[in-house]
Structure formats: C-alpha cells, structure tokens
C-alpha positions in Angstrom: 5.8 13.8 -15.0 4.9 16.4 -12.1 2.6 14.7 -9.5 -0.4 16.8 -8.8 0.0 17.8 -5.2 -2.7 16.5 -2.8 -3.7 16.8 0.9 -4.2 14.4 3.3 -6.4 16.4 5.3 -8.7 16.5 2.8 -8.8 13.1 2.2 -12.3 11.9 2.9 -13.3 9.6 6.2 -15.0 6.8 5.1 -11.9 6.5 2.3 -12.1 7.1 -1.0 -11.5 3.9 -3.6 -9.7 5.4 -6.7 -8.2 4.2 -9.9 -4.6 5.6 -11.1 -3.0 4.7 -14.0 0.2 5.5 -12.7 3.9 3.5 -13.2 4.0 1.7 -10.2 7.1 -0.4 -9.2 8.2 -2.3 -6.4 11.6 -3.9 -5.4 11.8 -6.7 -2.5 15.1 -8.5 -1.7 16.5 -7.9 -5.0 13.9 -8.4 -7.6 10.9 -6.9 -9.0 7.7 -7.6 -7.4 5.3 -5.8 -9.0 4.6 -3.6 -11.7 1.6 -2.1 -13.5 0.0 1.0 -14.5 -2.8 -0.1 -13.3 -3.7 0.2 -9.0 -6.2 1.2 -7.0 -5.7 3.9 -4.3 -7.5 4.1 -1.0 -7.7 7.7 0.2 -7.9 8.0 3.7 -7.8 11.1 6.0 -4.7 11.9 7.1 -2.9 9.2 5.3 -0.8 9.0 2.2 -2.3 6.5 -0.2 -2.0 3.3 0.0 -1.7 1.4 -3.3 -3.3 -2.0 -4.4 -2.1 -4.0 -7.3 -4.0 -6.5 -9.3 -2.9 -9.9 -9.0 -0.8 -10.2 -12.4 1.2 -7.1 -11.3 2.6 -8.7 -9.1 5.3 -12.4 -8.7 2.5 -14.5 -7.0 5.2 -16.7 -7.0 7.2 -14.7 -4.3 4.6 -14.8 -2.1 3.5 -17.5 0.8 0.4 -17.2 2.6 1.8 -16.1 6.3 0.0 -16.9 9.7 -2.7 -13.9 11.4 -5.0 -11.7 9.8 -6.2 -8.6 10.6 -9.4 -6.1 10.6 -10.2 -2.6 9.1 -13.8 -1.1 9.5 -14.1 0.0 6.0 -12.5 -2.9 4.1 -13.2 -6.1 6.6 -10.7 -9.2 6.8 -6.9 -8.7 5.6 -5.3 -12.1 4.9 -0.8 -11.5 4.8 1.9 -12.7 3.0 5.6 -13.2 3.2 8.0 -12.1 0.2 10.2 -15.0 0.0 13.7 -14.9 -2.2 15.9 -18.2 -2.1 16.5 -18.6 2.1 15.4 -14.5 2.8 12.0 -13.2 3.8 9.8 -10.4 4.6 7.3 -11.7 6.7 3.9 -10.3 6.7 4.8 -7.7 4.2 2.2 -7.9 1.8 -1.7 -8.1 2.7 -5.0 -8.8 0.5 -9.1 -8.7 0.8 -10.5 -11.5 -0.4 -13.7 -10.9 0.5 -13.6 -7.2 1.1 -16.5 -5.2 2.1 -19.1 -4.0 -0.1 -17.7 -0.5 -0.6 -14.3 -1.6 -1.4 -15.4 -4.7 -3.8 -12.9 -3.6 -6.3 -9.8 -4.4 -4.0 -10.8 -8.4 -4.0 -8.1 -10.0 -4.8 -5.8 -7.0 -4.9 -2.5 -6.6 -3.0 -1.2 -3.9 -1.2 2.4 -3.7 0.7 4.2 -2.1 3.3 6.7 0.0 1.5 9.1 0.7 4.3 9.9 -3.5 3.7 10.8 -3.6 0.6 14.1 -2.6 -1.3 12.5 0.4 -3.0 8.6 1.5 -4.1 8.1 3.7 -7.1 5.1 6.1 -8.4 5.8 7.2 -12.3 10.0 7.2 -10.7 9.8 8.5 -7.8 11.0 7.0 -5.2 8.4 6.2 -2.5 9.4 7.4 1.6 6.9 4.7 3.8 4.1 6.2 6.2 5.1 6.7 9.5 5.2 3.6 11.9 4.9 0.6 11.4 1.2 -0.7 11.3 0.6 1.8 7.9 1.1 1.3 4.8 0.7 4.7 3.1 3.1 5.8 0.2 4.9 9.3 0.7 5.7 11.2 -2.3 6.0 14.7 -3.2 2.3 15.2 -4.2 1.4 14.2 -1.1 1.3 16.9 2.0 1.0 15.9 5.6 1.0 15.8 8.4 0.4 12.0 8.1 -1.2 9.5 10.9 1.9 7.9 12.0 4.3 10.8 12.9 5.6 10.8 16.3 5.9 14.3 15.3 2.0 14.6 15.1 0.9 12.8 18.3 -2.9 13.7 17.8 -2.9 11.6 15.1 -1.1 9.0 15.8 
C-alpha cells in the first residue's frame, strides 16, 4: 500500500498527536518486539514521525527499566528502557510517559523507540531508515520529505 507523502515542514509546532492504523513492526536483537496496527504518531516540525505503541504491542517482557530520564516541553518526563535478549542489550533504547502532559494524555503508558537500535522497524513493509543523530527518534520512510532536524546536512536545524 502507497504511503501518502507528507512534509515535515508542514508539520505543526506545538506537535500534532495522531492515531494510524498502520502495520507497524519492530525487530531488536533477533526477535519481534512489537507489533500492532494500532500507534500513535507525534508530528513535529521538521521531524519524521515518531511512533508510540500501546503496551500489549509490545514484549514487556524484553524490557528493564534503565537508569536517567529525560525532558520534552510538550510531553514532560520520559522514563527509558533497555531491550534485553539472553546476555545482549540495547540500553536506553526504548522510552515511555507515564505521566505525560495534558496535551499528549493519550501517550501514557505508550512506548516509543529509537529505530536506528534495533535490527529493523517497519511501517505497512517498509523498512524504516532512523532520524538523523542520535538524540531523535523519528521514522524515515518514503512518505515522509525532509529535510529533517538531525541532518548534518541541514545545520540550521540541527
């Protein structure tokens, strides 16, 4: 199924929240992690989406709670996790809102992951290419036009 192609320049600052019934699948050190048809994407200018899963999407029990936490202006506190397979791990490679700001309610308890981590992310089979950097977690796929925050090949917006 053709993406519709999108913008990211017309993405809206304070984001966008919206719902997407798209096949979403990721792999992390050899096994599925997640998969739904059922995410929430935040829309942010100048970003590719980033793409949060509902909690039985995902193998809760391939994640540990990991150390730190961070802050976004729009969303609030961040608490991380680590994918952990057998004796391997992805630290820090998966984030959630419990207690998210008003505006982005819906995300409570919703995960969202750096793509450029794990083995391979997928949007209705397409593979997904990770934001630029490595603070974002934006999902690059051939809907979505840049340039994108991130790209030492845009330093404005990095």
């Amino acid at each position: 199924m053709a993406l519709t192609p999108e913008r990211v320049a017309d993405y809206p600052r304070p984001p966008a929240l919206v719902a997407s019934e798209q096949l979403i699948e990721v792999r992390a050190l050899g096994e599925l992690l997640a998969q739904t048809r059922r995410s929430l994407r935040v829309l942010e200018t100048f970003h590719p989406p980033t793409y949060y899963l509902p909690p039985e999407a995902m193998r809760l029990e391939l994640l540990e709670p990991a150390a730190g936490r961070s802050f976004c202006e729009w969303k609030g506190v961040a608490s991380y996790f680590t994918v952990v397979v057998g004796d391997r791990r992805l630290e820090r490679a998966v984030w959630s809102y419990a207690n998210p700001t008003e505006a982005f309610a819906p995300l409570a308890g919703w995960y969202a992951l750096y793509p450029g981590l794990m083995d391979s992310c997928w949007v209705d089979g397409e593979r997904v290419e990770p934001q630029p950097g490595g603070f974002y977690g934006g999902w690059i796929t051939s809907a979505v036009q840049g340039p994108f925050k991130g790209d030492p090949a845009h330093p404005q917006l990095i």
